[in-house]
BAKEDO-345235 format. One record per atom (N, C-alpha, C): x, y, z; atom name; residue number from 0. Coordinates in steps of 0.02 Angstrom, whole numbers, plus 50000, padded with zeros to 5 digits. Example, Ala and Ser with C-alpha at 12.3 -4.5 7.8 and 13.67 -1.06 7.14 Angstrom:
<guzas>
<guza x="50660" y="49716" z="50390" name="N" resi="0"/>
<guza x="50615" y="49775" z="50390" name="CA" resi="0"/>
<guza x="50660" y="49835" z="50390" name="C" resi="0"/>
<guza x="50642" y="49888" z="50354" name="N" resi="1"/>
<guza x="50684" y="49947" z="50357" name="CA" resi="1"/>
<guza x="50645" y="50002" z="50394" name="C" resi="1"/>
</guzas>
This chain:
<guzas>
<guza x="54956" y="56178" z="55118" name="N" resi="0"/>
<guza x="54987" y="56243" z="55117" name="CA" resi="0"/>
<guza x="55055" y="56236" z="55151" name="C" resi="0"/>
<guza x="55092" y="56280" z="55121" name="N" resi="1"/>
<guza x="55179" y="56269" z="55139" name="CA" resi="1"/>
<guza x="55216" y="56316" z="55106" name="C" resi="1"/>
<guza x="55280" y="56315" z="55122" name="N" resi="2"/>
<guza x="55333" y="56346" z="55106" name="CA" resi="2"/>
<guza x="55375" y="56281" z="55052" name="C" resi="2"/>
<guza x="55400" y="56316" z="54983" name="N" resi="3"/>
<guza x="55447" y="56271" z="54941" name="CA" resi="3"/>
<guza x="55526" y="56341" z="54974" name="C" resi="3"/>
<guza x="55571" y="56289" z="54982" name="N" resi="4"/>
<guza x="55634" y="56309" z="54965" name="CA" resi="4"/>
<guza x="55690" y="56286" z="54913" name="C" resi="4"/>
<guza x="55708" y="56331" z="54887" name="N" resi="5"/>
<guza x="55747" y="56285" z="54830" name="CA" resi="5"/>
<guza x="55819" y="56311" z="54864" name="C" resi="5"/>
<guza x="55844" y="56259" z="54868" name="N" resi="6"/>
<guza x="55931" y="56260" z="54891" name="CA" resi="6"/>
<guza x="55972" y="56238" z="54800" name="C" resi="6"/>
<guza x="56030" y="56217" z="54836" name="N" resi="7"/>
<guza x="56059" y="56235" z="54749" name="CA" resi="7"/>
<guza x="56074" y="56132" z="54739" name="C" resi="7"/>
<guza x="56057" y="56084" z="54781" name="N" resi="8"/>
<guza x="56032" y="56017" z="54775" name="CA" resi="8"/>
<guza x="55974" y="55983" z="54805" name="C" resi="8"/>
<guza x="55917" y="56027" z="54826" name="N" resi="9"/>
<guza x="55886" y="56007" z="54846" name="CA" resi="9"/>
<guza x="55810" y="56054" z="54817" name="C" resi="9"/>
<guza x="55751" y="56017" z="54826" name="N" resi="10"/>
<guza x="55693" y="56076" z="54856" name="CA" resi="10"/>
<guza x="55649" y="56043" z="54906" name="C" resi="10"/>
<guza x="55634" y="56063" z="54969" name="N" resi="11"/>
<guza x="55609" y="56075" z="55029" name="CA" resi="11"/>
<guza x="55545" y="56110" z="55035" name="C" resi="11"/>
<guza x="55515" y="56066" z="55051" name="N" resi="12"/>
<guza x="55427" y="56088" z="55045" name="CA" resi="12"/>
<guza x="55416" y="56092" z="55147" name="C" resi="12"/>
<guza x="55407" y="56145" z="55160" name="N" resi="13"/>
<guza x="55390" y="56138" z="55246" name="CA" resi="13"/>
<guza x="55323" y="56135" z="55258" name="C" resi="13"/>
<guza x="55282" y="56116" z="55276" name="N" resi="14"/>
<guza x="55219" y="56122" z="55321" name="CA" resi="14"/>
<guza x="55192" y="56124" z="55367" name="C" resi="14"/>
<guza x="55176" y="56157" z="55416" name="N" resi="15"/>
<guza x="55143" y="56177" z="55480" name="CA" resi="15"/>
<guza x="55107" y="56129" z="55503" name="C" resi="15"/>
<guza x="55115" y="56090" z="55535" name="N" resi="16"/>
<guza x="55062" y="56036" z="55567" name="CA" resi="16"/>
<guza x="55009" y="56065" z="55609" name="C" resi="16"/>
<guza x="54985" y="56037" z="55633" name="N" resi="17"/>
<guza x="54921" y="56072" z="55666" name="CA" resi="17"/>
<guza x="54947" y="56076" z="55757" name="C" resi="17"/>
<guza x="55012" y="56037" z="55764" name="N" resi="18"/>
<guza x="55041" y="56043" z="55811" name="CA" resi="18"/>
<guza x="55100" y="56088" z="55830" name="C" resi="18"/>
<guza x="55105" y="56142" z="55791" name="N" resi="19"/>
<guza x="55123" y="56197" z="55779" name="CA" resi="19"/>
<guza x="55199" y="56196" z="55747" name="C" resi="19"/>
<guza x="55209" y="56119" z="55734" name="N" resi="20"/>
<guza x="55276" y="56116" z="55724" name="CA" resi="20"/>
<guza x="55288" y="56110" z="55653" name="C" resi="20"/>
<guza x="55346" y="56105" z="55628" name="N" resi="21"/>
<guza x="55334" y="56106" z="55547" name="CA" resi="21"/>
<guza x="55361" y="56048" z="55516" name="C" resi="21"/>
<guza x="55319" y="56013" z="55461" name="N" resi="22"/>
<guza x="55331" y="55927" z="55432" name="CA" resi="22"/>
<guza x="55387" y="55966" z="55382" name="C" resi="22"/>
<guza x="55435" y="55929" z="55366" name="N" resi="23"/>
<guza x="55485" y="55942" z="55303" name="CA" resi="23"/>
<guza x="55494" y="55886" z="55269" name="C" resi="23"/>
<guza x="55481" y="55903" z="55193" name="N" resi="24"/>
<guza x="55509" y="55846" z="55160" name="CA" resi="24"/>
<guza x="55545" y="55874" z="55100" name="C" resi="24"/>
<guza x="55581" y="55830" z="55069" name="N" resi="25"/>
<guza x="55619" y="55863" z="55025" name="CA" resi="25"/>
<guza x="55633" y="55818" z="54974" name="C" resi="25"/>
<guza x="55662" y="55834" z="54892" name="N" resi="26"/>
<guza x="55691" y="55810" z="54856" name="CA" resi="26"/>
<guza x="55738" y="55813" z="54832" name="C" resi="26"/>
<guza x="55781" y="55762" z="54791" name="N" resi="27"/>
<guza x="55857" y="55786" z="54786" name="CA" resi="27"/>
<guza x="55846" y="55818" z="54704" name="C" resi="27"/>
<guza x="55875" y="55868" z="54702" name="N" resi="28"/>
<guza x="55867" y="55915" z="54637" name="CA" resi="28"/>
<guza x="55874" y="55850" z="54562" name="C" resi="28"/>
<guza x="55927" y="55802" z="54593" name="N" resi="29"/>
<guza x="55941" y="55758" z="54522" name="CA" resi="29"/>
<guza x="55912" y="55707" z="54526" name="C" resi="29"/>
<guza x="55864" y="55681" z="54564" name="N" resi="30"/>
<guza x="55805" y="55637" z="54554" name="CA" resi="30"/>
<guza x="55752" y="55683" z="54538" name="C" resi="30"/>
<guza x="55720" y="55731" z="54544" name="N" resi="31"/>
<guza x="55641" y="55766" z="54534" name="CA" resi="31"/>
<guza x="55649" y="55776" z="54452" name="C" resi="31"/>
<guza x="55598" y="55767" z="54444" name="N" resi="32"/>
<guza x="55570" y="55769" z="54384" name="CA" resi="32"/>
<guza x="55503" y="55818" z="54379" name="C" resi="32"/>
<guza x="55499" y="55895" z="54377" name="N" resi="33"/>
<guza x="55450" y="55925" z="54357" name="CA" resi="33"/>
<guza x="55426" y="55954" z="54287" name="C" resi="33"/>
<guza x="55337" y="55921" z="54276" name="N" resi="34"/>
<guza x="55300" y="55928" z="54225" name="CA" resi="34"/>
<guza x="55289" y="56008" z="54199" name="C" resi="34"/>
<guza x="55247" y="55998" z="54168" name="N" resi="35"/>
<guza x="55209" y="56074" z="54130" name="CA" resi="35"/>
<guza x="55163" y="56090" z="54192" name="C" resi="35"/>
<guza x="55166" y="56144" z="54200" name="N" resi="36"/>
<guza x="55098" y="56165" z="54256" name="CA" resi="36"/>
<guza x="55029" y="56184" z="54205" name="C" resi="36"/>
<guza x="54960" y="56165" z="54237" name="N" resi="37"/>
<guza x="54926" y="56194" z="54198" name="CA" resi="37"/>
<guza x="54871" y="56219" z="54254" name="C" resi="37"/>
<guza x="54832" y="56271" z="54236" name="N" resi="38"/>
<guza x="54794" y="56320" z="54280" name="CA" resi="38"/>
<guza x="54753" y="56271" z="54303" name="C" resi="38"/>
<guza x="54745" y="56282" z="54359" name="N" resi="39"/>
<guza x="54658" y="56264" z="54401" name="CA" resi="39"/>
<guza x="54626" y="56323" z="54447" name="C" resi="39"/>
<guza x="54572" y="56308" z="54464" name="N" resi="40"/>
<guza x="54526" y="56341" z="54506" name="CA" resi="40"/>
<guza x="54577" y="56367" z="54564" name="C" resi="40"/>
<guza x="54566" y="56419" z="54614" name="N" resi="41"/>
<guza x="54582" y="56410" z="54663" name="CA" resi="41"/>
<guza x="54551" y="56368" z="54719" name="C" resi="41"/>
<guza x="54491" y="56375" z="54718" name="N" resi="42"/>
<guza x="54437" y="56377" z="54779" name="CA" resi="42"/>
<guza x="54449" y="56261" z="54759" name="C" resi="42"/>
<guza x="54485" y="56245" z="54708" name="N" resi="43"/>
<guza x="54492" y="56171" z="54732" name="CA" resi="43"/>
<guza x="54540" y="56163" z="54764" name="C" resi="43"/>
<guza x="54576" y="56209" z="54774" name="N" resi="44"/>
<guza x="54626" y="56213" z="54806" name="CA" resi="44"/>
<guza x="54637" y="56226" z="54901" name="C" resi="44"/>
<guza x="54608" y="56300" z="54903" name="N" resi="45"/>
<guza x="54595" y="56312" z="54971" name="CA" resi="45"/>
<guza x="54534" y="56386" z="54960" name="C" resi="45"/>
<guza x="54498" y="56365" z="55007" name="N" resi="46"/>
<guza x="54475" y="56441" z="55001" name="CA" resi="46"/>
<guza x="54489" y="56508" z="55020" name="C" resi="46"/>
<guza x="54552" y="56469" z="55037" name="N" resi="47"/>
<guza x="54595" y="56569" z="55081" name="CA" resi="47"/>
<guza x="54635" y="56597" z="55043" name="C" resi="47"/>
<guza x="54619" y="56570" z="54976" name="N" resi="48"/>
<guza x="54662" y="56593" z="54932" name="CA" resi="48"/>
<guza x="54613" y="56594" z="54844" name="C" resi="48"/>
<guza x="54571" y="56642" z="54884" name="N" resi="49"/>
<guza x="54507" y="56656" z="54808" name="CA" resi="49"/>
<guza x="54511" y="56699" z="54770" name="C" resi="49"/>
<guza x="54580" y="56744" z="54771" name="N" resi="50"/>
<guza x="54593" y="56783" z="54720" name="CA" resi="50"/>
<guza x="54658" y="56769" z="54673" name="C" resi="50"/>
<guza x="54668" y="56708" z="54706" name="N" resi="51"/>
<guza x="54748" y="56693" z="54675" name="CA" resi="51"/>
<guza x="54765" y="56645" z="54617" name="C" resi="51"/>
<guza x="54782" y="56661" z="54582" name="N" resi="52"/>
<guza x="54772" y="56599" z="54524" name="CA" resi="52"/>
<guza x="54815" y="56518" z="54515" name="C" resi="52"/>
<guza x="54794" y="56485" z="54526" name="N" resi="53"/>
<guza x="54863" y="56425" z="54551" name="CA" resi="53"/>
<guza x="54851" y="56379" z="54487" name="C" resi="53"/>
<guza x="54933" y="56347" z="54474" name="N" resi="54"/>
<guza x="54968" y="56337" z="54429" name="CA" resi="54"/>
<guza x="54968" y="56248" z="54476" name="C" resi="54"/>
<guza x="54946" y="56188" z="54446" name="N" resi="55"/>
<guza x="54965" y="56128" z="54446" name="CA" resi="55"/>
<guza x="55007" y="56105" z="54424" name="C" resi="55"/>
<guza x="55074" y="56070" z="54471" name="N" resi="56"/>
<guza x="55105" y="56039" z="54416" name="CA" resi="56"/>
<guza x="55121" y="55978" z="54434" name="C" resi="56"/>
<guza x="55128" y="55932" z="54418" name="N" resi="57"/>
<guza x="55154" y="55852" z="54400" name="CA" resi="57"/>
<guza x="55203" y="55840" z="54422" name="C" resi="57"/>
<guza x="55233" y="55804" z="54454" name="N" resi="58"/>
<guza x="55313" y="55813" z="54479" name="CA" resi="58"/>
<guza x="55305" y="55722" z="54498" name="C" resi="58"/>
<guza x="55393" y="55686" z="54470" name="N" resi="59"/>
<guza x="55399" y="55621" z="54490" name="CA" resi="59"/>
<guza x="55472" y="55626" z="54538" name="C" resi="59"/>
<guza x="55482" y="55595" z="54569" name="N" resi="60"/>
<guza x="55540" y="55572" z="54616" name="CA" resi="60"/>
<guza x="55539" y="55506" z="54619" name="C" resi="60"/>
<guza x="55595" y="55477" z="54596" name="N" resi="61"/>
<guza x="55619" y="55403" z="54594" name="CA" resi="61"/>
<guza x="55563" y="55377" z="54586" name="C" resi="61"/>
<guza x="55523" y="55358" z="54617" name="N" resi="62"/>
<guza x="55434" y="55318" z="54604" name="CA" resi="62"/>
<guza x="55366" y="55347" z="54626" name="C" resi="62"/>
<guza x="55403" y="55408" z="54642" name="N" resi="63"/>
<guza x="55335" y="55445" z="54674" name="CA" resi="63"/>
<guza x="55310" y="55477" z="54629" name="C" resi="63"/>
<guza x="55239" y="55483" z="54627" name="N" resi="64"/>
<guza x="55219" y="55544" z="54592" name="CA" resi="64"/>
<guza x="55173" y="55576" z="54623" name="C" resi="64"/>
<guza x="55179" y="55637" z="54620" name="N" resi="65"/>
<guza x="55145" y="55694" z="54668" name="CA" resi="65"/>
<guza x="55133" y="55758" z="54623" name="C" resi="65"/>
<guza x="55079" y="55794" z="54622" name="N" resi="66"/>
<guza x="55049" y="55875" z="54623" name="CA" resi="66"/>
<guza x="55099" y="55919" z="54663" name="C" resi="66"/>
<guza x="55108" y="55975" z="54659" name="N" resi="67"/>
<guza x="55133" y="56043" z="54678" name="CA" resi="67"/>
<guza x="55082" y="56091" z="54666" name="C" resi="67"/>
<guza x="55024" y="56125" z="54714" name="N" resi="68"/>
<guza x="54986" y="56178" z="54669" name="CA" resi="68"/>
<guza x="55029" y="56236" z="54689" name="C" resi="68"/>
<guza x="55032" y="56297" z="54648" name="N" resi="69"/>
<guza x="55078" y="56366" z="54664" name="CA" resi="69"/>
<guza x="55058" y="56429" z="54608" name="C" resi="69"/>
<guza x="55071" y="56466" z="54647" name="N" resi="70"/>
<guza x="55028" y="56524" z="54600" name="CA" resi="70"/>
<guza x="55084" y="56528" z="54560" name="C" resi="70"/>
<guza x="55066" y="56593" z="54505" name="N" resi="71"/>
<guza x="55108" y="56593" z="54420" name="CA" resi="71"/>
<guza x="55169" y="56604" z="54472" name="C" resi="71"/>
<guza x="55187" y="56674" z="54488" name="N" resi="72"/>
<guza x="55260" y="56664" z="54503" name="CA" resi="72"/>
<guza x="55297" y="56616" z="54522" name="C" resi="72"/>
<guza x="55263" y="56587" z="54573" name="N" resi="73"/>
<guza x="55321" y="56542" z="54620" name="CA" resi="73"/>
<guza x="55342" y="56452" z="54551" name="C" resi="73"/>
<guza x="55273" y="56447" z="54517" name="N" resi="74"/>
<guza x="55275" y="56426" z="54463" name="CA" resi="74"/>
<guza x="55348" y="56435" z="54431" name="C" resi="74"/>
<guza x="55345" y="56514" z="54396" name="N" resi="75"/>
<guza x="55406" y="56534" z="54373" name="CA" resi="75"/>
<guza x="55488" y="56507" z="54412" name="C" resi="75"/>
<guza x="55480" y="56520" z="54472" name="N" resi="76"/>
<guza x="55510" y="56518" z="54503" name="CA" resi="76"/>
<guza x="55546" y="56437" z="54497" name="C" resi="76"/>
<guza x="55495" y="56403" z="54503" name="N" resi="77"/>
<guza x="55521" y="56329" z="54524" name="CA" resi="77"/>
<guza x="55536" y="56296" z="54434" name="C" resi="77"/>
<guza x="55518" y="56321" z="54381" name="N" resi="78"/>
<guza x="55532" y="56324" z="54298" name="CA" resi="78"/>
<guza x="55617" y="56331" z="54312" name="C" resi="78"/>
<guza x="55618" y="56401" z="54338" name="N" resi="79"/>
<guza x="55677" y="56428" z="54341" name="CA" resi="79"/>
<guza x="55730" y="56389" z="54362" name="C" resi="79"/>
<guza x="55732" y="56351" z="54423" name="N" resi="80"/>
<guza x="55763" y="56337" z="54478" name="CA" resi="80"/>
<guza x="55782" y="56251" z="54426" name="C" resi="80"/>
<guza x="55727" y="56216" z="54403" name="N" resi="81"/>
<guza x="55738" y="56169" z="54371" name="CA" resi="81"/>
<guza x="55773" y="56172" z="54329" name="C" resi="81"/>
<guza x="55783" y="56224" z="54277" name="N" resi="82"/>
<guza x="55823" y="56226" z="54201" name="CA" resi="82"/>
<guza x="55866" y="56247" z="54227" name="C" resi="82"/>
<guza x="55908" y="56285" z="54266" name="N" resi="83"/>
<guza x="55957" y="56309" z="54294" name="CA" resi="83"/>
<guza x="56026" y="56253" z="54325" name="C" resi="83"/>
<guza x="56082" y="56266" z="54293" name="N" resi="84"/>
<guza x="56122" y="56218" z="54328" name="CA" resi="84"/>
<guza x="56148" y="56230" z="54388" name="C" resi="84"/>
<guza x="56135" y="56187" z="54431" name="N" resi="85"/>
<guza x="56160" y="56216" z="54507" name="CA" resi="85"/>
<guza x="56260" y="56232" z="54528" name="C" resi="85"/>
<guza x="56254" y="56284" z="54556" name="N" resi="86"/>
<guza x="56326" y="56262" z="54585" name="CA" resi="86"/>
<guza x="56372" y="56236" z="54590" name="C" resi="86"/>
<guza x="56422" y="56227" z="54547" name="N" resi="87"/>
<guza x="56455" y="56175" z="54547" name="CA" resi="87"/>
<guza x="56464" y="56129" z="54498" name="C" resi="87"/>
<guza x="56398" y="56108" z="54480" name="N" resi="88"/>
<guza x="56403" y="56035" z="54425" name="CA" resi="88"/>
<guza x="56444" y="56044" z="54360" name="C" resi="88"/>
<guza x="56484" y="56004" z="54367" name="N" resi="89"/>
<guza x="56497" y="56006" z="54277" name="CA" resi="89"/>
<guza x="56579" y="56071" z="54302" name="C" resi="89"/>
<guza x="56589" y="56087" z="54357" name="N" resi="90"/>
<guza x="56627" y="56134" z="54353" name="CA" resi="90"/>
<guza x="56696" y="56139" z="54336" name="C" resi="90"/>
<guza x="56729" y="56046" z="54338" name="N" resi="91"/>
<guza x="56779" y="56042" z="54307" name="CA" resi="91"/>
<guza x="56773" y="55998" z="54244" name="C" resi="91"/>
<guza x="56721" y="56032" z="54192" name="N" resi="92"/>
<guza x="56717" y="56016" z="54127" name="CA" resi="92"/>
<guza x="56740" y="56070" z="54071" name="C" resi="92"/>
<guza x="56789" y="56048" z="54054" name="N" resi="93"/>
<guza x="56822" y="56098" z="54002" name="CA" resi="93"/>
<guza x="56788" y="56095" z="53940" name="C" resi="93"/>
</guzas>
């Protein structure tokens, strides 16, 4: 469980350690590579979250490959954030 932030070159996943402090890791927007999400259970997920419907998705970085679970919106959200050109790029392309 965590917080995703999407900045306009990055996204930032935070997590709460059990030492009250918070782990951060992050990717650079032009290495990540995110898949199709497809539905799963919640309760494989966490059980504090048994009414919520969560969205799996696939995601590679340079050689990593890793899961994201997230409910439909934030889903949307991170769809969004991917197809979207950030800030800047491409800005002195005529």
């Amino acid at each position: 469980m965590g917080v995703l932030v999407y900045e306009a070159d990055r996204l930032l996943f935070r997590q709460r350690s059990h030492l009250g402090r918070y782990r951060v890791r992050y990717w650079n927007r032009s290495d990540l590579q995110v898949g199709i999400g497809s539905w799963i259970d919640a309760q494989d997920v966490s059980s504090r979250l048994p009414s919520v419907q969560i969205i799996s998705v696939r995601c590679r970085y340079v050689d990593q490959t890793f899961e994201l679970a997230v409910s439909q919106g934030r889903y949307t959200a991170l769809r969004s954030w991917v197809e979207a050109v950030p800030p800047g790029w491409n800005a002195d392309v005529a």
